[in-house]
C-alpha positions in Angstrom: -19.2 -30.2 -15.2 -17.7 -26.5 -15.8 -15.7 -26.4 -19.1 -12.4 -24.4 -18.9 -10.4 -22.8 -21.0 -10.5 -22.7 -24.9 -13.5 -24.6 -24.8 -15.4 -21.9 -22.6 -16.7 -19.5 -25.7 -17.4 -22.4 -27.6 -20.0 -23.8 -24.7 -21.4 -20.0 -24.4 -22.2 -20.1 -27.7 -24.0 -22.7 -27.9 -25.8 -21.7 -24.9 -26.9 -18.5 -25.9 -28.1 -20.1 -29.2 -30.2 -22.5 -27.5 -31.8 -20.3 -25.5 -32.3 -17.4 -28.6 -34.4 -20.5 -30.1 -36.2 -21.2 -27.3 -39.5 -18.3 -26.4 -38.3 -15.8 -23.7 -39.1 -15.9 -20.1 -42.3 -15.1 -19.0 -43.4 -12.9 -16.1 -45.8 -11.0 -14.2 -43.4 -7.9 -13.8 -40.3 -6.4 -16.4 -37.1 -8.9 -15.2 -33.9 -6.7 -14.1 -30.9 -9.3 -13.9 -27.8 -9.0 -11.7 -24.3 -10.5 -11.2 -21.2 -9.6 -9.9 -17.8 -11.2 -9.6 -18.1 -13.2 -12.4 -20.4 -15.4 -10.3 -18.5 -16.3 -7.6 -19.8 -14.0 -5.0 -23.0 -12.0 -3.9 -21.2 -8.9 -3.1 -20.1 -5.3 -4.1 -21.9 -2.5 -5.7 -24.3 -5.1 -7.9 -25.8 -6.2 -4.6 -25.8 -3.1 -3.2 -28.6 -2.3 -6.0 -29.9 -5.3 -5.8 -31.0 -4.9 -2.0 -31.8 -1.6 -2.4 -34.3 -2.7 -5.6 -35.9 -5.6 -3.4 -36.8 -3.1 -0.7 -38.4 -0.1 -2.3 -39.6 -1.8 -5.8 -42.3 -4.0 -6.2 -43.1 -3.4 -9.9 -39.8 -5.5 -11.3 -38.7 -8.9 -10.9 -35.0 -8.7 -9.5 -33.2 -12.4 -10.2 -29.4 -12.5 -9.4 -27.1 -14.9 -11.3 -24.1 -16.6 -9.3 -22.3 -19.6 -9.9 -23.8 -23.1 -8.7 -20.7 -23.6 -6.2 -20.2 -20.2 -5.1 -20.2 -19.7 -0.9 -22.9 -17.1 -1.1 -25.3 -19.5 -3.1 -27.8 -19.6 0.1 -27.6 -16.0 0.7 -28.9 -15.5 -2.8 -31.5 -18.2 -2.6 -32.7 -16.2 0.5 -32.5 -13.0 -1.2 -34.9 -14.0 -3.6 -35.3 -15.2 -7.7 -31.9 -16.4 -9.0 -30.4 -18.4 -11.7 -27.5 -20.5 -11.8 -24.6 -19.0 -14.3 -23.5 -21.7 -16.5 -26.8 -22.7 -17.6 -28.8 -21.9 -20.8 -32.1 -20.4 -18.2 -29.3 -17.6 -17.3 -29.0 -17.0 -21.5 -32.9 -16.8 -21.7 -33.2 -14.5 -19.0 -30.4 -12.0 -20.2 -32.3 -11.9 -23.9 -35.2 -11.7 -21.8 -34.5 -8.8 -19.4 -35.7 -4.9 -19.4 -32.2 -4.7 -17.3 -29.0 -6.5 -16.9 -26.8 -4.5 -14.1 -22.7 -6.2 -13.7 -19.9 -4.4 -11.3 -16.7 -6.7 -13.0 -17.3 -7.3 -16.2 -19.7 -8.5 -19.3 -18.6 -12.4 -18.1 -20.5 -11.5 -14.4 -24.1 -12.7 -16.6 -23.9 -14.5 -19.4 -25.6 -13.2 -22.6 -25.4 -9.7 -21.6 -23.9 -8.6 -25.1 -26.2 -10.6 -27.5 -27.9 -8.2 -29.0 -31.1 -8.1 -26.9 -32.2 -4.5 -26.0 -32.3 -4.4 -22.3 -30.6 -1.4 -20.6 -27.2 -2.3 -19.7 -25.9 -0.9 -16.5 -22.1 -1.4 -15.6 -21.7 -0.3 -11.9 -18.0 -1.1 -11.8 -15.8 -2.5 -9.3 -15.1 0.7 -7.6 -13.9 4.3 -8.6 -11.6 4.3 -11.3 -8.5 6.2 -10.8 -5.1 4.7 -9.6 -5.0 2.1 -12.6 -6.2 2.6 -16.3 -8.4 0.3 -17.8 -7.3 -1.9 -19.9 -9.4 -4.2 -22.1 -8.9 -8.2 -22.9 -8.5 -7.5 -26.4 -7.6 -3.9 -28.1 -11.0 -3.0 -28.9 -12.9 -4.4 -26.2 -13.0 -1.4 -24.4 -14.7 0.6 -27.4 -17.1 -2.1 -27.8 -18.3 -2.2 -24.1 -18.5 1.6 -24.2 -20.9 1.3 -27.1 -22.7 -1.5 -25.9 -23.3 -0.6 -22.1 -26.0 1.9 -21.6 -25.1 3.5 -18.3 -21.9 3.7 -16.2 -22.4 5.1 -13.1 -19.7 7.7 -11.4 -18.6 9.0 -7.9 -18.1 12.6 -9.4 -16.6 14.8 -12.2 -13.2 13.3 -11.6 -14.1 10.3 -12.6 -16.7 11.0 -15.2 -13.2 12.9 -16.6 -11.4 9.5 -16.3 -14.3 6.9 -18.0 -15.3 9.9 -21.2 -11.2 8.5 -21.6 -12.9 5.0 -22.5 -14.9 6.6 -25.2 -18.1 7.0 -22.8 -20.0 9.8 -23.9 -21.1 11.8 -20.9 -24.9 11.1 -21.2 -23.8 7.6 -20.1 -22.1 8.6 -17.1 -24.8 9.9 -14.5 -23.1 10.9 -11.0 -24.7 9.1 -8.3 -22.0 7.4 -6.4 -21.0 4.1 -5.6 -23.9 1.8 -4.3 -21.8 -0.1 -1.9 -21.1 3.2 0.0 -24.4 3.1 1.6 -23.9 -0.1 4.1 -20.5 0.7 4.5 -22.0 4.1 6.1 -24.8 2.4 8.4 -22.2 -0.4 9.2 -19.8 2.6 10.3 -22.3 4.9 11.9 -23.3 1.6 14.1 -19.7 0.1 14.9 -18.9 1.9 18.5 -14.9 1.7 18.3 -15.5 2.1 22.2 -14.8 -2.2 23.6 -12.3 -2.9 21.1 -9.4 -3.4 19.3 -8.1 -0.8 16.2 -8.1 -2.9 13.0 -5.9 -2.6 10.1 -6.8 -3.9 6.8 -4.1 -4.5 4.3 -5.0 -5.6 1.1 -2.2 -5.3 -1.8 -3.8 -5.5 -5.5 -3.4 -7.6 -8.2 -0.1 -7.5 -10.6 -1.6 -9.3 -13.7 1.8 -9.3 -15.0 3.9 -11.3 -12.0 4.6 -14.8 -12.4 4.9 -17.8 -9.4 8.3 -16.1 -9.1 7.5 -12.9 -9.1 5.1 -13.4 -5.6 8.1 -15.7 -4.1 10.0 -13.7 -0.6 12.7 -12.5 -2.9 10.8 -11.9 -6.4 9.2 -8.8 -6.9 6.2 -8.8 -4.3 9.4 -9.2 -1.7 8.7 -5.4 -0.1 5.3 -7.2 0.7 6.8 -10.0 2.6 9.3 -8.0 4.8 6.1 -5.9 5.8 4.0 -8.4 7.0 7.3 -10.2 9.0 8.6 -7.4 10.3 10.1 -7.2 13.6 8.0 -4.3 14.2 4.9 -5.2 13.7 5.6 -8.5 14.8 5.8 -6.8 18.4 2.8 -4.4 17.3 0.5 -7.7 16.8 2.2 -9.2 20.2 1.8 -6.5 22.2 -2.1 -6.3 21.1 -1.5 -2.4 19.5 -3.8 -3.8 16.7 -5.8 -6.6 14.6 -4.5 -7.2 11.5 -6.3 -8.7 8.5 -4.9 -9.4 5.1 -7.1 -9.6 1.9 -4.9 -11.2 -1.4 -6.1 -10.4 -4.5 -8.1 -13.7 -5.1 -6.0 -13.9 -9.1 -2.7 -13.8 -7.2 -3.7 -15.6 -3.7 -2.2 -18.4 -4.4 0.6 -17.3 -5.1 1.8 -17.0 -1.7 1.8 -20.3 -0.6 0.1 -21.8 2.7 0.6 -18.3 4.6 2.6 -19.8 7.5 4.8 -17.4 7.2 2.4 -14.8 8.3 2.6 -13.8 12.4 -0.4 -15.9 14.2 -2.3 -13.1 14.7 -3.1 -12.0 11.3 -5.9 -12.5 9.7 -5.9 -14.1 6.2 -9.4 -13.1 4.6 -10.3 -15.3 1.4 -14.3 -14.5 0.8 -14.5 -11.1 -1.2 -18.0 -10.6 0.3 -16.5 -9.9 3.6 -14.8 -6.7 2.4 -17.2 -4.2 2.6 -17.6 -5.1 6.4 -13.8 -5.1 6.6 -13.4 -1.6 5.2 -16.2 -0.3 7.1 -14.9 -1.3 10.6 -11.4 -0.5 9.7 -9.1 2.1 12.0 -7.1 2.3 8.8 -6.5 0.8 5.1 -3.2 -0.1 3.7 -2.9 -0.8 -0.1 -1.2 0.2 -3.0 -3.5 0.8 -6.0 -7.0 -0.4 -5.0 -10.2 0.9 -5.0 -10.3 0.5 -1.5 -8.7 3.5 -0.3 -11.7 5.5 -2.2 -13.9 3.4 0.2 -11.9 4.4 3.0 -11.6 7.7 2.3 -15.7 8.3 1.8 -16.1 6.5 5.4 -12.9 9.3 6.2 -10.9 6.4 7.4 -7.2 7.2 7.8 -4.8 5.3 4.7 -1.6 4.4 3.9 -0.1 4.1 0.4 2.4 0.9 0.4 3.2 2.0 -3.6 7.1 0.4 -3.4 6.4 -0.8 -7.5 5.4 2.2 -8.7 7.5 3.2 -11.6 6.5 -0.4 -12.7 2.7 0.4 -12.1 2.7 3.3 -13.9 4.8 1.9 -16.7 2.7 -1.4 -17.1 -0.8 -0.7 -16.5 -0.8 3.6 -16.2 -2.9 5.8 -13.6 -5.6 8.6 -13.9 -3.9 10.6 -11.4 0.3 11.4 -10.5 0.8 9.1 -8.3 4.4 11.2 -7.4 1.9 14.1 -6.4 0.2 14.7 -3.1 -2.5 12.0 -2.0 -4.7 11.4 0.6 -2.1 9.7 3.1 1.8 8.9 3.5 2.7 7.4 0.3 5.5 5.1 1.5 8.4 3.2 -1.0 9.2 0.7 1.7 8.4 -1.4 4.4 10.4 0.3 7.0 7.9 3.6 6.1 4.5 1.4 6.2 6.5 0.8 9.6 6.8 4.8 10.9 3.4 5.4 9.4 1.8 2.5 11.5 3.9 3.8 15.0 2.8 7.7 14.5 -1.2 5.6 13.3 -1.0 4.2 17.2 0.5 7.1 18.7 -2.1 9.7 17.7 -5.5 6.8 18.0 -5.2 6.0 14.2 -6.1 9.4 13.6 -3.2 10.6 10.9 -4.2 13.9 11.8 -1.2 15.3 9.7 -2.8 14.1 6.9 -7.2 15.3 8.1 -6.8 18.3 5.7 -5.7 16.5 2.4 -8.3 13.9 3.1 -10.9 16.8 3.4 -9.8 17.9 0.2 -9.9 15.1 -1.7 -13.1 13.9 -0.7 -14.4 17.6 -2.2 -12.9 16.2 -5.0 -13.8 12.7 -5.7 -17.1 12.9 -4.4 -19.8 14.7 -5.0 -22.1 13.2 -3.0 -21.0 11.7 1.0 -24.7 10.3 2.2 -26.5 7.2 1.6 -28.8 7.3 -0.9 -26.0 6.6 -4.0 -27.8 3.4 -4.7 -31.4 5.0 -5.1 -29.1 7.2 -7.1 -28.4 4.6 -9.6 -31.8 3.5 -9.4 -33.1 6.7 -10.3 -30.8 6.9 -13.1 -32.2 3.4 -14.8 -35.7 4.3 -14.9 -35.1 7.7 -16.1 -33.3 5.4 -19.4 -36.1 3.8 -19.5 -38.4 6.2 -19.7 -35.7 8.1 -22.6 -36.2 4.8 -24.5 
């Protein structure tokens, strides 16, 4: 049975004291733990690694923690060693471990801050930019940044954004974002020759938005006349594109049962799924998600859908001016996410107006466009071991 709420610290507590009285797992090879998504999914730049590890390292022990009733339990079980989240063997293992590696947060394996000396490598969701990081509690961020070993980074832009946090440098080796490397196989092998441009839309998270807030006429309405517009009602009808949809799994339910949606859009509810999106995308639409980094490495064509952005920048703050130049139209309304889509189709989802300021931010944000960022990372942890 999961405990919830208040009682939650309490239960990991008492985990992580059971296992620090019981003797530390043994094995053959050092034990280099995973997670990701809190432990609800086998997926982003945690996995990445993790594949990456189980294919050219035979000298550790990889094991993956995930969440007993999570939809990618048998992939994981297929990968290879794991360990179910809410139990006290996931506590032994994480005092136990020569590395813990998380992309979301500390909570993705349990026992990765009690005080055992493993090497403690956050990979991150994606590249921090459009929203500022802001902890649970005023000084969580401090402690993570003293606690957590290495943070990997895309390039000096955002190693300028995370020494903000109170990383030290040292900590923040450029390698570039794991997950980068299948999106650039699955890319280089998708033929767009046979079939239909996709769009992927996929608005972020508002932490601060109630029920009403994500009703048709609270403050996610902009998002609402989009997706039932005339326009691209006829778009969809007339076959011009595929559609799929990705809700921020905090605010999904939100929106109801999603008949309000046009048939032909596709509701996507498995995170896993949206590196393959992303990859085989003609073109990303969000707002303030990491997403449109991935699409701009792949050199996919964007659209900015930023019609809350004085609130954005107000509540939650950005790296970067939003107001300035980016890599695509920066639209305030749904009738501009409309134009942007009509000239997307007219020129083959090209947004050619738009090739040269993608070229230059890419020189910017990345300082590496191949796939070898997760041997990167790799690199990067055995060189801390070897400092240590």
């Amino acid at each position: 049975m999961k405990v919830r709420g208040l009682g939650q610290p309490i239960v990991r507590s008492a985990r992580n004291a059971l296992a620090a009285s019981l003797p530390p797992v043994r094995s053959e090879r050092p034990l280099w733990l995973f997670g990701g998504a809190s432990g609800r999914s086998y997926s982003d730049n945690s996995r990445a690694t993790h594949e990456r590890l189980l294919a050219t390292r035979q000298d550790v022990e990889p094991v993956w923690v995930i969440d007993e009733d999570s939809t990618d339990l048998a992939d994981v079980q297929r990968a290879g060693r794991h360990a179910l989240r809410g139990t006290v063997e996931a506590h032994r293992l994480a005092r136990s471990a020569q590395v813990i590696v998380f992309s979301h947060g500390v909570q993705d394996v349990p026992g990765t801050m009690w005080g055992n000396d493993a090497v403690r490598v956050r990979l991150g969701h994606g590249l921090t930019a459009f929203g500022r990081t802001k902890g649970r509690t005023p000084r969580s961020v401090e402690r993570m940044t003293r606690a957590v070993d290495l943070a990997p980074v895309a390039s000096e832009l955002e190693q300028d954004h995370k020494a903000e946090w109170g990383f030290p440098r040292h900590k923040l080796p450029i390698t570039g974002l794991p997950r980068w490397d299948a999106m650039l196989a699955e890319r280089a092998a998708t033929s767009e020759g046979g079939r239909r441009p996709l769009v992927f839309y996929a608005p972020t998270s508002r932490p601060w938005h109630t029920a009403a807030d994500a009703s048709p006429e609270g403050a996610l309405k902009p998002v609402y006349e989009l997706l039932s517009s005339p326009g691209l009602r006829e778009q969809l009808a007339d076959g011009a594109f595929d559609l799929a949809v990705y809700f921020h799994q905090i605010t999904r339910f939100r929106f109801g049962t999603f008949d309000w949606l046009p048939p032909e859009v596709q509701v996507i509810e498995q995170e896993a799924v949206l590196p393959h999106l992303i990859a085989t995308a003609s073109l990303v639409v969000s707002d303030y998600s990491s997403i449109l980094w991935d699409a701009l490495y792949l050199d996919t064509p964007v659209i900015f859908f930023q019609f809350d952005r004085h609130e954005h920048v107000t509540r939650r703050g950005s790296y970067l001016d939003l107001g300035s130049t980016l890599f695509g139209p920066n639209c305030d309304s749904p009738s501009q996410v409309q134009e942007a889509l009509d000239q997307a189709v007219s020129d083959g989802f090209t947004l050619e107006p738009w090739r040269s300021e993608r070229a230059r931010w890419q020189e910017r944000a990345f300082a590496y466009r191949d796939a070898h960022n997760a041997d990167r990372v790799l690199a990067a942890i055995t060189a801390r071991l070897e400092e240590r």
